[in-house]
Residue frames as qw, qx, qy, qz and C-alpha x, y, z in Angstrom:
[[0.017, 0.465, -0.291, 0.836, 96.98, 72.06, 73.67],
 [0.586, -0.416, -0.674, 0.171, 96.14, 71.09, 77.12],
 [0.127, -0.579, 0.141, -0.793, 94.75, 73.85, 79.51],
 [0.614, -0.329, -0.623, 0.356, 94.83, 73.51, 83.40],
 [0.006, -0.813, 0.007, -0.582, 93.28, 75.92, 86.21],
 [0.678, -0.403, -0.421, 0.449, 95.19, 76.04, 89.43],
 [0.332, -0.919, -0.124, 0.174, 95.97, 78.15, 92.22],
 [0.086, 0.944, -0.306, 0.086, 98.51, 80.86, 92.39],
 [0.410, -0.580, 0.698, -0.088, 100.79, 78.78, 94.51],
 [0.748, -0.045, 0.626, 0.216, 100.76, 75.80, 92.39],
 [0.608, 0.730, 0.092, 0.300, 101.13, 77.71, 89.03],
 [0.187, -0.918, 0.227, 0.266, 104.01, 79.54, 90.04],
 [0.456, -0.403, 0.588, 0.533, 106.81, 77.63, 88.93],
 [0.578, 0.404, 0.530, 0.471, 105.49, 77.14, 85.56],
 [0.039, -0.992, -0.086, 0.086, 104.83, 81.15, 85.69],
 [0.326, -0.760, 0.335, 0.451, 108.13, 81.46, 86.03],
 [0.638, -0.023, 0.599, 0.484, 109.70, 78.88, 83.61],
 [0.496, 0.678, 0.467, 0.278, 107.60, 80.33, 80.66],
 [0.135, -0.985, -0.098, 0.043, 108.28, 84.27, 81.78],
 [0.522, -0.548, 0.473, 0.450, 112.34, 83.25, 81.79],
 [0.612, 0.080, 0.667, 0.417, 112.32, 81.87, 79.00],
 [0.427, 0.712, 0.294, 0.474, 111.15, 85.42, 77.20],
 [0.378, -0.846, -0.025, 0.375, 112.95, 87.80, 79.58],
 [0.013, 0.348, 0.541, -0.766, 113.30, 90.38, 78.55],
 [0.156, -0.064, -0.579, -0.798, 111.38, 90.69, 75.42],
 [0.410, -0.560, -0.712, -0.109, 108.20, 89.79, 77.90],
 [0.256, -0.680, 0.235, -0.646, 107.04, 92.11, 80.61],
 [0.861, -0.484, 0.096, -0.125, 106.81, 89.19, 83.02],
 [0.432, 0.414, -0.761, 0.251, 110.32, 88.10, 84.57],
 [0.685, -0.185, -0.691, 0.138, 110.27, 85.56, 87.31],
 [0.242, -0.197, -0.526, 0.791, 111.08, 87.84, 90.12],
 [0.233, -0.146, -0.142, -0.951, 108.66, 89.96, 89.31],
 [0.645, -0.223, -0.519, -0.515, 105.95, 87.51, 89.27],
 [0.542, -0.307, -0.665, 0.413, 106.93, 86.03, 93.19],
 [0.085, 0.004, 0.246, -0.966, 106.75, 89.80, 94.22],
 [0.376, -0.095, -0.120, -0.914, 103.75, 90.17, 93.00],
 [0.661, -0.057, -0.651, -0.369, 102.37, 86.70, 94.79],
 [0.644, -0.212, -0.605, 0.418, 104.19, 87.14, 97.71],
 [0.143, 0.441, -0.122, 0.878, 104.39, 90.53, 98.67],
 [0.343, -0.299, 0.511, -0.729, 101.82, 90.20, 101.15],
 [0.233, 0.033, 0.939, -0.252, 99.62, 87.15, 102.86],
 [0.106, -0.243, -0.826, -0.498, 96.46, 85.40, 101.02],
 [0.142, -0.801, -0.577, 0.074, 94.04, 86.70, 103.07],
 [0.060, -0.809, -0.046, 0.583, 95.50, 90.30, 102.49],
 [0.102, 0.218, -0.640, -0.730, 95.88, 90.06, 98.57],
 [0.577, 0.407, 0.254, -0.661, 92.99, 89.35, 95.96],
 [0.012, 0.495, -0.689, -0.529, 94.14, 86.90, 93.97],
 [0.880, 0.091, 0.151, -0.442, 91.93, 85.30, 91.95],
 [0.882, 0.215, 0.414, 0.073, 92.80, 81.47, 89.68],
 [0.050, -0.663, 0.555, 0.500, 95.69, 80.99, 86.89],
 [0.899, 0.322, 0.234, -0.186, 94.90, 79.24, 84.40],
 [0.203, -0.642, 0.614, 0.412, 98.19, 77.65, 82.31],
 [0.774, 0.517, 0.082, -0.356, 98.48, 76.40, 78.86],
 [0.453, -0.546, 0.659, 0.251, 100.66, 73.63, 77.99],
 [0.792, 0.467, -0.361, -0.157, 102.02, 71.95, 73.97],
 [0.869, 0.131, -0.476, 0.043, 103.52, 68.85, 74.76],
 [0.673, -0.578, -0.365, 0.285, 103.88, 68.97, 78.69],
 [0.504, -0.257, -0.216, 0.796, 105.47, 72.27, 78.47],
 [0.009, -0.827, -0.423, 0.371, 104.02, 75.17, 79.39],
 [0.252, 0.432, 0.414, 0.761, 103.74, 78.11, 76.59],
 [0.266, -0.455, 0.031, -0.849, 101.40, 80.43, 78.48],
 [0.242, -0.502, -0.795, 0.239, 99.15, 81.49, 81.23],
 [0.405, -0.631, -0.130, -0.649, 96.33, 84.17, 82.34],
 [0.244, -0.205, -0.747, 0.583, 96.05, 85.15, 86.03],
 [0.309, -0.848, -0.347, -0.257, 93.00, 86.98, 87.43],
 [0.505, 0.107, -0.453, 0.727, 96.28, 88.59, 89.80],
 [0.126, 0.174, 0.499, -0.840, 93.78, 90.94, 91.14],
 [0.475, 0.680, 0.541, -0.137, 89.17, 91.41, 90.40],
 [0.590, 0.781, 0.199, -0.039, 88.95, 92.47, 87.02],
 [0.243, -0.787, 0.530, 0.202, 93.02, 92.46, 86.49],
 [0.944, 0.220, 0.080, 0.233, 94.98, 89.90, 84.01],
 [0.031, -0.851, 0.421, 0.312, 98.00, 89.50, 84.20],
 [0.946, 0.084, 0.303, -0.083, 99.65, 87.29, 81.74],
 [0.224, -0.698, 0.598, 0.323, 102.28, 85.43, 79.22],
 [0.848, 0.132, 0.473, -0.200, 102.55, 83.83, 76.68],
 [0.456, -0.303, 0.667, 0.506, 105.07, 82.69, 74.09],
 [0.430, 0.563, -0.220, -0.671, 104.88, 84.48, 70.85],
 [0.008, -0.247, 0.929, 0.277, 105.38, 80.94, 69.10],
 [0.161, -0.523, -0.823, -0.149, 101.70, 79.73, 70.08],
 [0.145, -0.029, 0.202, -0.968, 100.35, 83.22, 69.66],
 [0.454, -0.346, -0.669, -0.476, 96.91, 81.19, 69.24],
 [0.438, -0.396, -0.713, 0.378, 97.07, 80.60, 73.08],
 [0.165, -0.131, -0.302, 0.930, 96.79, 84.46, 73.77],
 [0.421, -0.228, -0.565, -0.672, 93.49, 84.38, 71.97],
 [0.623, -0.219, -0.751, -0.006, 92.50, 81.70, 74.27],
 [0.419, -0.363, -0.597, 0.580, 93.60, 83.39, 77.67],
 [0.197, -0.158, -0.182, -0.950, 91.94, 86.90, 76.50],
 [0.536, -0.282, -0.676, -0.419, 88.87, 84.31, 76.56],
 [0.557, -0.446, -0.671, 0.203, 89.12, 82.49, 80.04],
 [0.170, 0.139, -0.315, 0.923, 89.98, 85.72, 81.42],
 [0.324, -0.114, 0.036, -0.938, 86.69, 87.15, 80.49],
 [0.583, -0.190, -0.593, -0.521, 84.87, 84.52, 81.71],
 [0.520, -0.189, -0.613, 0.563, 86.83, 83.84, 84.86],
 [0.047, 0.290, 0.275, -0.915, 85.59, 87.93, 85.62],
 [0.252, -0.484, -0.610, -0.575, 82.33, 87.85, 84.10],
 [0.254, -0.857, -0.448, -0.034, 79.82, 90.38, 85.51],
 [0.533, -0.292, 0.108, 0.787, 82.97, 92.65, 86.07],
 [0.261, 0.885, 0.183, -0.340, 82.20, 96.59, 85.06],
 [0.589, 0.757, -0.268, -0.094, 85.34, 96.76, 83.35],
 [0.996, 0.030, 0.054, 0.071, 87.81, 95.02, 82.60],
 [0.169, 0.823, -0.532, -0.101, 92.39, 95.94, 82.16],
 [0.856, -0.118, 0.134, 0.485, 95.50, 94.61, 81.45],
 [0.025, 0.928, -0.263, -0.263, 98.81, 95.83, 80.15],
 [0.833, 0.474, 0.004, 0.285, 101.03, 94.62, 77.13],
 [0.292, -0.578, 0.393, 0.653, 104.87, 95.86, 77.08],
 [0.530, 0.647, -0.386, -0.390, 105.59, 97.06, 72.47],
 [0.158, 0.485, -0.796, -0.326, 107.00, 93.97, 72.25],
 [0.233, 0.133, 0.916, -0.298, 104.31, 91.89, 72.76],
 [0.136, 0.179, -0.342, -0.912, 102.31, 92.32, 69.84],
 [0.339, -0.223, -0.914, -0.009, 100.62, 88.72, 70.09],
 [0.216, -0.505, -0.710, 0.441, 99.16, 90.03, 73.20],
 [0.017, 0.246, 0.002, -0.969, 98.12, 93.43, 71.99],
 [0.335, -0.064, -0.717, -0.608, 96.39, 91.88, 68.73],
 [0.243, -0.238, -0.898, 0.280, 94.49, 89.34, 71.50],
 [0.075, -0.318, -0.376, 0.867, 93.23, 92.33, 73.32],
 [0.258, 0.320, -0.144, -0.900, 92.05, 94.20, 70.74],
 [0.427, -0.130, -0.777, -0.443, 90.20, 90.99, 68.93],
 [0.210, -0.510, -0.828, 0.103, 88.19, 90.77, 72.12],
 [0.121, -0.813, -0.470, -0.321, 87.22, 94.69, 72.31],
 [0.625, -0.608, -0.144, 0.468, 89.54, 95.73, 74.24],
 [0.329, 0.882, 0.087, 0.326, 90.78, 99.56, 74.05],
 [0.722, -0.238, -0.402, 0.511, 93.36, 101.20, 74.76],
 [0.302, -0.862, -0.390, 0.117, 93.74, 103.78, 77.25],
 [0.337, 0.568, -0.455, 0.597, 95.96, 106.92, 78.13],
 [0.481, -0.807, 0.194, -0.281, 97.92, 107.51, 80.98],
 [0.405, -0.584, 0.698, 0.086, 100.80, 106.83, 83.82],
 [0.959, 0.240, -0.146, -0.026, 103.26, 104.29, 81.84],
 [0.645, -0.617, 0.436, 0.116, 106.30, 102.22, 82.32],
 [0.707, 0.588, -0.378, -0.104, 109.35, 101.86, 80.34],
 [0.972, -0.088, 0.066, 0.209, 111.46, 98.48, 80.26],
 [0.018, 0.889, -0.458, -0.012, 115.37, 100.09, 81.24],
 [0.919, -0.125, 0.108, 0.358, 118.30, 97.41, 80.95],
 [0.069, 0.860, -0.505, -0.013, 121.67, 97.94, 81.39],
 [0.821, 0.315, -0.397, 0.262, 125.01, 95.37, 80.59],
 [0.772, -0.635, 0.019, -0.001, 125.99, 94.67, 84.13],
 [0.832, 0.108, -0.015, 0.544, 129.51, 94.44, 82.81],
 [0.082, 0.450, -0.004, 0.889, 129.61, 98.81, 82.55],
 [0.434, -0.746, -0.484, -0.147, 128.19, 98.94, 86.02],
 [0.116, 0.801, -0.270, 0.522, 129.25, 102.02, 87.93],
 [0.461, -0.065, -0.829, 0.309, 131.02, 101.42, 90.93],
 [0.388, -0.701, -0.598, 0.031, 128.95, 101.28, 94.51],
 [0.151, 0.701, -0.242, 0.653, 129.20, 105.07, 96.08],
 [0.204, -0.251, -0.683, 0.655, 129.87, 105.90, 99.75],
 [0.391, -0.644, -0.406, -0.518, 127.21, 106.75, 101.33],
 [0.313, 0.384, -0.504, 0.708, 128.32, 108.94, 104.50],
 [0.327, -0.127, 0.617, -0.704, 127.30, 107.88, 108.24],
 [0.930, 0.122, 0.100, -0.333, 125.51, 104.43, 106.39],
 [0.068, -0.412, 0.817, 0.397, 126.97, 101.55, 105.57],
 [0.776, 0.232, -0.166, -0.563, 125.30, 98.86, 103.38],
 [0.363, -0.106, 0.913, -0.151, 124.75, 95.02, 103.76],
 [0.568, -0.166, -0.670, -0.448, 122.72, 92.15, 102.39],
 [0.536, -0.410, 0.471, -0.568, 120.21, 91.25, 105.29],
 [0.079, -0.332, 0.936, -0.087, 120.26, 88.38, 106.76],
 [0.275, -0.173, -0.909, -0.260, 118.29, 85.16, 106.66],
 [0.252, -0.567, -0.783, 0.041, 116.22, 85.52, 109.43],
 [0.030, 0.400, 0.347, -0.848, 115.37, 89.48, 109.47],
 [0.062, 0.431, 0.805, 0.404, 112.37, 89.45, 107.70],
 [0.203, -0.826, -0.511, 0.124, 110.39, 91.67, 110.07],
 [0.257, -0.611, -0.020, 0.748, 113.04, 94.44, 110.02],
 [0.121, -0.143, 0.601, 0.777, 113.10, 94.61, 106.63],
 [0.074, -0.541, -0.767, -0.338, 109.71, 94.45, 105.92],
 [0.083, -0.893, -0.355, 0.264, 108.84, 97.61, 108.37],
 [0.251, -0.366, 0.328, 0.834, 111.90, 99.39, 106.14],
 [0.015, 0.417, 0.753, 0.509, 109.54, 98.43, 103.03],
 [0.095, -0.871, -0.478, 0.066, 106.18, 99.98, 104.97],
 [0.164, -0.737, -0.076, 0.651, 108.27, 103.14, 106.50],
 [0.134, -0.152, 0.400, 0.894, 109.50, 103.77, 102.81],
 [0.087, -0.237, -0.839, -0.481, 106.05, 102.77, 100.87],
 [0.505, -0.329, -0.020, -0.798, 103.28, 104.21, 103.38],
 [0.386, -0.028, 0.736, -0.555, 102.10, 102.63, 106.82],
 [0.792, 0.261, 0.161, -0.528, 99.00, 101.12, 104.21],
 [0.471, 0.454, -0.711, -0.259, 101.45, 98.75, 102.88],
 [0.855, -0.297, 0.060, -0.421, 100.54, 95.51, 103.06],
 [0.618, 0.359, -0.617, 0.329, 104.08, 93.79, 102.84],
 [0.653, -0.624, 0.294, -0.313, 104.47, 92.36, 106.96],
 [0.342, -0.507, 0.785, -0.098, 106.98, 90.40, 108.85],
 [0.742, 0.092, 0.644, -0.162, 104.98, 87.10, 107.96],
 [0.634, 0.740, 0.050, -0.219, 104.57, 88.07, 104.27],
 [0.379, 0.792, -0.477, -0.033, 108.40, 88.63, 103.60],
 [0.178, -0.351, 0.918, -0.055, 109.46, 85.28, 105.06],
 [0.688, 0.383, 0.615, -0.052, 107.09, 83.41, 103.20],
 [0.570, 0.801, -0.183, -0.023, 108.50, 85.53, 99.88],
 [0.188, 0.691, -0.698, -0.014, 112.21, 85.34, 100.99],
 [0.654, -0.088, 0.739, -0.136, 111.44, 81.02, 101.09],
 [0.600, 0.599, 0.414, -0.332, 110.57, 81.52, 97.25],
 [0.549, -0.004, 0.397, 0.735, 112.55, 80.95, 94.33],
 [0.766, 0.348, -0.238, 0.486, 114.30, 83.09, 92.83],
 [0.040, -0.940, 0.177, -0.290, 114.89, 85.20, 95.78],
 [0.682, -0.034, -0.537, 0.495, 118.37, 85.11, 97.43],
 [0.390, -0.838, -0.208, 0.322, 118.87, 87.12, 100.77],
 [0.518, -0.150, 0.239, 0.807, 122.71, 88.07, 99.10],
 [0.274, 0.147, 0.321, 0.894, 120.74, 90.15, 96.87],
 [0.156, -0.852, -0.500, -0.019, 118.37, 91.83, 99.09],
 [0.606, -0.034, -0.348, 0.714, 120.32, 94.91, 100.07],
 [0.096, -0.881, -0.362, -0.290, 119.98, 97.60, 102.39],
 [0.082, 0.612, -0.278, 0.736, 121.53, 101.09, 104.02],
 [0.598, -0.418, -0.569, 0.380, 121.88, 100.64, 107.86],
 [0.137, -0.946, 0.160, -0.246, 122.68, 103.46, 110.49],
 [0.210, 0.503, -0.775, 0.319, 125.39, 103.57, 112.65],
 [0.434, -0.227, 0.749, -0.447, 122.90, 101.26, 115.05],
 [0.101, 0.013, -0.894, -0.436, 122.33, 98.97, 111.61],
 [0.363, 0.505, 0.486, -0.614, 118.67, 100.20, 111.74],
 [0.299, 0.399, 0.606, 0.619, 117.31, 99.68, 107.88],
 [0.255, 0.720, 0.153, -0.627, 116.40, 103.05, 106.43],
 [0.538, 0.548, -0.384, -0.513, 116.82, 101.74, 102.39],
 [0.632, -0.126, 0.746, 0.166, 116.52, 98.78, 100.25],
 [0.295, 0.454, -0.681, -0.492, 117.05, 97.18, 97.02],
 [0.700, 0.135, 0.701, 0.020, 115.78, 93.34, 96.32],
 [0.326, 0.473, -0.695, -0.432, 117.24, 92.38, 92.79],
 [0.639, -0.296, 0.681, -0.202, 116.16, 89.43, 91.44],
 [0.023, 0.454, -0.812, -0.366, 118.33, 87.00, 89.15],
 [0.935, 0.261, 0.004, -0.242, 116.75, 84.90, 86.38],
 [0.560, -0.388, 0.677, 0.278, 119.73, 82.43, 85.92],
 [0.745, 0.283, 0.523, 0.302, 118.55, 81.28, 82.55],
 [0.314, 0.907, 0.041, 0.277, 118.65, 84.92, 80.79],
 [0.681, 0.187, -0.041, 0.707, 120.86, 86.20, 83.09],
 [0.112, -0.662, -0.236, -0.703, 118.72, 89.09, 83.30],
 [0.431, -0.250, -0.586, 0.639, 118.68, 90.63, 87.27],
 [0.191, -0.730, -0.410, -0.512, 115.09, 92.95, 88.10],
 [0.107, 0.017, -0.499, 0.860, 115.60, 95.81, 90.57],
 [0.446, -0.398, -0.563, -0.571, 112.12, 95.20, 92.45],
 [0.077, 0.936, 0.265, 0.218, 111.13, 97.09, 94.40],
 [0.534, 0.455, -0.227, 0.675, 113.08, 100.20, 96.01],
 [0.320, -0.819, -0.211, -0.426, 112.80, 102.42, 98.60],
 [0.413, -0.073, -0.554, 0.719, 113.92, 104.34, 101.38],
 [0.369, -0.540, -0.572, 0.495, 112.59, 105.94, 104.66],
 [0.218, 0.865, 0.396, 0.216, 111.33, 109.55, 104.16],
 [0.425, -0.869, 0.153, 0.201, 113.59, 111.04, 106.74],
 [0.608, -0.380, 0.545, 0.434, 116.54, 109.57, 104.91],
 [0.561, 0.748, 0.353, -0.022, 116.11, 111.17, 101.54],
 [0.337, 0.908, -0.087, 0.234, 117.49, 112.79, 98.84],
 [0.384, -0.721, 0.566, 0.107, 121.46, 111.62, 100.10],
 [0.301, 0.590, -0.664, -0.347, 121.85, 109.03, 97.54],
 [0.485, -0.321, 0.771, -0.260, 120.97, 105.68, 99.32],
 [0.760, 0.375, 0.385, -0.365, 118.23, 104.69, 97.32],
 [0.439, 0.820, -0.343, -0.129, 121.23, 104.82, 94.19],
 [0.008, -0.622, 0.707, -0.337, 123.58, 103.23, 96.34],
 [0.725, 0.076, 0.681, -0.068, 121.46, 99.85, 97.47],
 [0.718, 0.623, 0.019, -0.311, 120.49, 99.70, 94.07],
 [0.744, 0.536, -0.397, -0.051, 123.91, 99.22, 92.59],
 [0.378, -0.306, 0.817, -0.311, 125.12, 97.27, 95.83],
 [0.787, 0.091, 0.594, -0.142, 122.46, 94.52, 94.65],
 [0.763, 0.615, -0.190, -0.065, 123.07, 95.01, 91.04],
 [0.223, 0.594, -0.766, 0.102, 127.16, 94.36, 91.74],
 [0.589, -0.174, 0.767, -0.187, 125.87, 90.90, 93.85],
 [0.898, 0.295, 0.278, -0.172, 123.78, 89.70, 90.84],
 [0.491, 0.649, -0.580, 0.033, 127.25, 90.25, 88.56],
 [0.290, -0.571, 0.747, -0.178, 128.89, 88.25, 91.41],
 [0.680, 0.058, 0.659, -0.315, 126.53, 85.64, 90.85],
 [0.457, 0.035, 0.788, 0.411, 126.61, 85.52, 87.15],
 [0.318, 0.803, 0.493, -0.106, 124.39, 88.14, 85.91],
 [0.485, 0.144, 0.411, 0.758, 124.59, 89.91, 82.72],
 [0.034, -0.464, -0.270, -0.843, 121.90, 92.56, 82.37],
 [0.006, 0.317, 0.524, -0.790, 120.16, 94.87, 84.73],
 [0.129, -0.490, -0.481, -0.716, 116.37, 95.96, 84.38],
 [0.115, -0.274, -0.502, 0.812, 114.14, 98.38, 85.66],
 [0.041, 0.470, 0.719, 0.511, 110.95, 99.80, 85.09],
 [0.004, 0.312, 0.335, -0.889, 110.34, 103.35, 86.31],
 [0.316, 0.721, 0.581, -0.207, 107.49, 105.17, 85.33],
 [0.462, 0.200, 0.457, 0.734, 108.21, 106.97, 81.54],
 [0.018, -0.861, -0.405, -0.308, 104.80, 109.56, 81.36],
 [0.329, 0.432, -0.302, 0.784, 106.01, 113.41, 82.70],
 [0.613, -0.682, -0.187, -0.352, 103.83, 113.02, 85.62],
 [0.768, -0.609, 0.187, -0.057, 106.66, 111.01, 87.32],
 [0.795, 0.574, -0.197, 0.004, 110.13, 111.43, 85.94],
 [0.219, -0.714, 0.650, -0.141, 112.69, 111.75, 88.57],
 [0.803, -0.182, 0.568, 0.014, 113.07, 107.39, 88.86],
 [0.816, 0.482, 0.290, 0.133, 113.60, 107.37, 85.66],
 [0.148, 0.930, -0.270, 0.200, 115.98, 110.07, 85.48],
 [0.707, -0.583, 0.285, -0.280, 117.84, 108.36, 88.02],
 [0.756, -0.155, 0.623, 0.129, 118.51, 105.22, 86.61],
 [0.634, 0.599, -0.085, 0.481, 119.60, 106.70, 83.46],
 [0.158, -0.890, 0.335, -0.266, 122.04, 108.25, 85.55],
 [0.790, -0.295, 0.535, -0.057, 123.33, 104.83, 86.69],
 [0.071, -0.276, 0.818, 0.500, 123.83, 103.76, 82.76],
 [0.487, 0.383, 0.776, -0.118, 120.24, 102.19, 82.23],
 [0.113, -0.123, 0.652, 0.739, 119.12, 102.43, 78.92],
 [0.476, 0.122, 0.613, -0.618, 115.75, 103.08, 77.88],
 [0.003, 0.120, 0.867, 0.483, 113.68, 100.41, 75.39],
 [0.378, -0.463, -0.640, -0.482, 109.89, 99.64, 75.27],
 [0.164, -0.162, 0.526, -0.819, 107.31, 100.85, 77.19],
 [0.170, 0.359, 0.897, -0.193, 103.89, 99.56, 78.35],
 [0.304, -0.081, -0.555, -0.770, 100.82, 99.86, 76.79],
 [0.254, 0.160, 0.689, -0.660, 97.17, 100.17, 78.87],
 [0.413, -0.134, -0.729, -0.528, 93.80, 98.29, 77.90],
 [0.238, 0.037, 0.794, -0.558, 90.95, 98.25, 78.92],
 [0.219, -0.191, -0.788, -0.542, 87.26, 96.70, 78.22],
 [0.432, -0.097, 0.080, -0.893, 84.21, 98.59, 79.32]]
């Protein structure tokens, strides 16, 4: 076992490869993991070192520091020894850290066990359940009067990124510069960014879906629409506008991951309304 520590940007692709290869029975899917690298510029994110763990030149796991005292990670139930291991560097990579989290999805028992063999407890509160739907039984796209809907183009990064802030809060840190340095990043395509226009094709909703090819598997990440433009259906409507591109493209299952606790149930409600099904949820840890 051969263990290597590199930067975000040069661990990605293996990040991904390993994270595909357990989608979705992992909480990490490939799109997920560029969001969450790209979403805004390196000198406005906190990302610390990745450390990646390879069994005969192919990668099996890795541990990120993804934010201070944060791990996120992966790691192929096959060499559950390695999750042992990245529990470790974690807590050395954040040493002097008051406390310490992560978060496991139920199927990820390897990583639970890990957790708990290094003291780690777990916590209540807000959780997230893993929805997936069979892209074949997808409803069809509604109208969505005085909007129409589109995949943006290649070079409107900046519009689409102040659609992202107006929906998400003016403190978001997603900018013009940020989302064209994400939409340059595998796996995103533009075809399955999609968003609600006005009649003067102003964005006021969006959708970015994004298609593992090897599973098949197609992550609605993130959502949102414009405050003023609520509660009409839009935010429903991108959604299964990008979910009907990733079928175009060859995708078989839709996932989603609303928040499951009764603090916040309407997203979830939602997308069982759409056909999503709900499976496992997450599981919070932390180490005092």
């Amino acid at each position: 076992m051969i263990a290597e520590v590199l930067d975000v940007d040069r661990a990605l692709p293996e990040m991904r490869a390993v994270a595909s290869r357990l989608t979705p029975s992992s909480w990490q899917h490939p799109g997920q993991i560029t969001w969450s690298a790209r979403y805004a510029l390196p000198r406005d994110l906190e990302h610390g070192p990745v450390c990646v763990w390879r069994a005969d030149g192919l990668a099996v796991g890795w541990a990120w520091v993804e934010s201070p005292g944060w791990l996120e990670w992966c790691v192929d139930p096959s060499y559950d020894e390695v999750a042992g291991l990245a529990v470790a560097w974690f807590l050395e990579a954040t040493a002097g850290a008051t406390s310490v989290r992560s978060m496991t999805l139920e199927t990820e028992p390897h990583l639970a066990t890990a957790l708990q063999d290094a003291d780690f407890l777990e916590e209540e509160g807000p959780w997230l359940s893993q929805h997936t739907l069979d892209l074949s039984r997808l409803p069809p796209v509604p109208e969505a009067p005085g909007y129409a809907l589109r995949a943006i183009g290649v070079d409107e990064w900046d519009a689409r990124a102040a659609c992202h802030r107006r929906s998400w809060g003016e403190t978001s840190k997603v900018s013009g510069a940020a989302y064209q340095r994400l939409m340059a990043t595998p796996p995103y395509r533009a075809a399955l960014d999609q968003v609600a226009v006005t009649a003067e094709d102003e964005m006021v909703a969006s959708c970015c879906v994004w298609l593992d090819d090897s599973s098949g598997t197609a992550l609605v990440e993130p959502v949102g629409c414009r405050p003023e433009h609520r509660r009409r259906g839009l935010a429903s409507a991108v959604s299964l506008a990008a979910l009907h591109a990733a079928r175009d493209l060859g995708g078989t299952r839709g996932l989603v991951r609303p928040r499951g606790d009764d603090d916040y149930p309407e997203p979830g409600r939602v997308y069982r309304g759409l056909g999503f099904l709900p499976g496992p949820r997450t599981r919070s840890w932390v180490r005092p």
